[in-house]
C-alpha positions as CSV (number, residue, x, y, z in Angstrom):
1,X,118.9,85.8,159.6
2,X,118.1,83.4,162.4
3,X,120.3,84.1,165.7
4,X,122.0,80.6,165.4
5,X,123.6,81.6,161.9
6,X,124.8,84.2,162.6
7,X,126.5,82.7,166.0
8,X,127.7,79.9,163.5
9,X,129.3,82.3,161.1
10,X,131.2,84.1,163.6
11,X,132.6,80.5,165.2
12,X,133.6,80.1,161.9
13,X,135.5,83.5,161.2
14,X,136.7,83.0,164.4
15,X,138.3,79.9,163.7
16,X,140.1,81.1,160.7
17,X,144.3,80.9,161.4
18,X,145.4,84.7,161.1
19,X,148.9,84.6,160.0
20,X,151.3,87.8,161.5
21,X,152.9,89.7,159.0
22,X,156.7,89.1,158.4
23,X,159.1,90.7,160.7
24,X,162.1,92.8,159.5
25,X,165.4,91.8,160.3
26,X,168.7,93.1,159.8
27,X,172.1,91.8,160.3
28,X,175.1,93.7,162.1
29,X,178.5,92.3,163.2
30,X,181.8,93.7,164.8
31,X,183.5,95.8,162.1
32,X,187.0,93.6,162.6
33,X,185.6,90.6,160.7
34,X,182.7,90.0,158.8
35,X,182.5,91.7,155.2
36,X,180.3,94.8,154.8
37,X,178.4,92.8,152.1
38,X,177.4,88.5,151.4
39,X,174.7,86.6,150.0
40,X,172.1,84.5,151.4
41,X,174.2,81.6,151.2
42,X,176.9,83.0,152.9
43,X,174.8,84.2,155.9
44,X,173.0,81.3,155.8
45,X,176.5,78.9,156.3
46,X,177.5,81.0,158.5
47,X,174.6,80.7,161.2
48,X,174.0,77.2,160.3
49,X,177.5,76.8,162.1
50,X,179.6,75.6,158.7
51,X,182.1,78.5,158.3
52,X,184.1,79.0,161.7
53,X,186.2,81.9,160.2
54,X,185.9,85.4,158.6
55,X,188.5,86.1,155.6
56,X,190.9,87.8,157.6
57,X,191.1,84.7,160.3
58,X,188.9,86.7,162.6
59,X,186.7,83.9,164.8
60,X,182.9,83.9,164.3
61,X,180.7,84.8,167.2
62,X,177.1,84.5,166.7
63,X,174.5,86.4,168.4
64,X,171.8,85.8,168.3
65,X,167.8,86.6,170.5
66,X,166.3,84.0,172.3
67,X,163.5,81.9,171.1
68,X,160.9,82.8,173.4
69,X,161.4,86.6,172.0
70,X,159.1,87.5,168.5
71,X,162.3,87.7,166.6
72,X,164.3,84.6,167.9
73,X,161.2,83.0,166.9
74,X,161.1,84.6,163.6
75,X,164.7,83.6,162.6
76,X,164.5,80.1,163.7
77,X,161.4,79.7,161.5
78,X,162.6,82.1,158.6
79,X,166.4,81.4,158.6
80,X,166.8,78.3,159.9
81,X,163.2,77.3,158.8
82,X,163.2,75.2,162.0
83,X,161.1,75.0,165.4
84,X,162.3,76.7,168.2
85,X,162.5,73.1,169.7
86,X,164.9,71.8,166.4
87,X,166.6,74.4,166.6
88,X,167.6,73.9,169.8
89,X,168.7,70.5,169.1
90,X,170.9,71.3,166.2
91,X,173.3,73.2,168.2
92,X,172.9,71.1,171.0
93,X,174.4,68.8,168.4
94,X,176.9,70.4,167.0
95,X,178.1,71.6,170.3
96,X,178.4,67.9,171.3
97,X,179.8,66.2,168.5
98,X,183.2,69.6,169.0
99,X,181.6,71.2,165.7
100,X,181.1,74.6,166.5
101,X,180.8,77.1,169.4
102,X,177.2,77.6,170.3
103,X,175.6,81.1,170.1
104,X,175.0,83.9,172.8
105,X,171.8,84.1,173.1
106,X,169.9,87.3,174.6
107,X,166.9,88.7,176.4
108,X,166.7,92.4,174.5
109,X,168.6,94.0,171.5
110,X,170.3,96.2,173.4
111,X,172.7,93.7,175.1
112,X,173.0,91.5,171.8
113,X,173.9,94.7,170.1
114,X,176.5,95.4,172.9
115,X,177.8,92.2,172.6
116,X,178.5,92.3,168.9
117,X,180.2,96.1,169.4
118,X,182.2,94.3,171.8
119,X,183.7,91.6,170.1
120,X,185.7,91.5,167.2
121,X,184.3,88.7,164.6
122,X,180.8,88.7,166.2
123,X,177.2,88.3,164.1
124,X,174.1,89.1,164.8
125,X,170.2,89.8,163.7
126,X,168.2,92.5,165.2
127,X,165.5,94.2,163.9
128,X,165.6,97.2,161.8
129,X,167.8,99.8,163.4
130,X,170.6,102.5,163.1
131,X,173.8,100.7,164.2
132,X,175.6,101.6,167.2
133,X,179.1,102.5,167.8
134,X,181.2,99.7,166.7
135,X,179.0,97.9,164.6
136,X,178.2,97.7,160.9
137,X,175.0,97.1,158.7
138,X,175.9,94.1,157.1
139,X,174.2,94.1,153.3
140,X,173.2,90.4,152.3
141,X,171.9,90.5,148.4
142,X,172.3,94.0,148.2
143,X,169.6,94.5,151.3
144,X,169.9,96.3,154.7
145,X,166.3,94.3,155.5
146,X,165.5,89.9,155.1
């Protein structure tokens, strides 16, 4: 095979889009709250910023990684099936317009995790992980994983 070909063919391979395999996240909140258990529609009303309130009157505090981290990426693509950018904007929106409360956003799991062990009604998506003290695994369709 002639030396350009092959040089060719490996541009070509090259160029091919590799797409990264799907993260695992879970979802944990505050035990005073949010239920042990919901659906996808639930959870998904809840981030979106619709429900403001758990059951028991509890406020809801979401927590959630930043965008610039591989899963704050992942769950504004996967979740919220937006861009880091739109997503931005939404809340920026809803924060505006007296909505809802915008989310705390974190650097590492380990202070996101400490935040929702800290406050009563808080949400939030990690990745896969025992829970710490204070927290719950919150089941959503009957999974610990999306």
């Amino acid at each position: 095979m002639n030396l350009k070909w092959v040089i060719l063919i490996i541009m070509l391979l090259g160029s091919v889009p590799i797409h990264a395999q799907p993260i695992a996240v879970m979802v944990i909140s505050h035990p005073d709250g949010a239920p042990a258990a919901m659906n996808q529609t639930e959870l998904k009303s809840i981030l979106m910023g619709e429900r403001q309130r758990w059951r028991n009157g509890t406020k809801i505090k979401i927590a959630l990684l930043k965008t610039n981290t591989p899963i704050g990426k992942y769950v504004c693509e996967s979740i919220y099936q937006m861009s880091a950018d739109e997503f931005k904007k939404y809340w920026l929106s809803l924060v505006f317009q007296g909505k809802a409360e915008a989310p705390a956003f974190f650097n590492n799991l380990s202070d996101l995790q400490d935040f929702v062990a800290e406050n009563p009604g808080a949400i939030g998506i990690i990745d896969p992980q025992p829970a710490i003290q204070n927290t719950q695994i919150v089941m959503i369709d009957g999974k610990e994983t999306l």
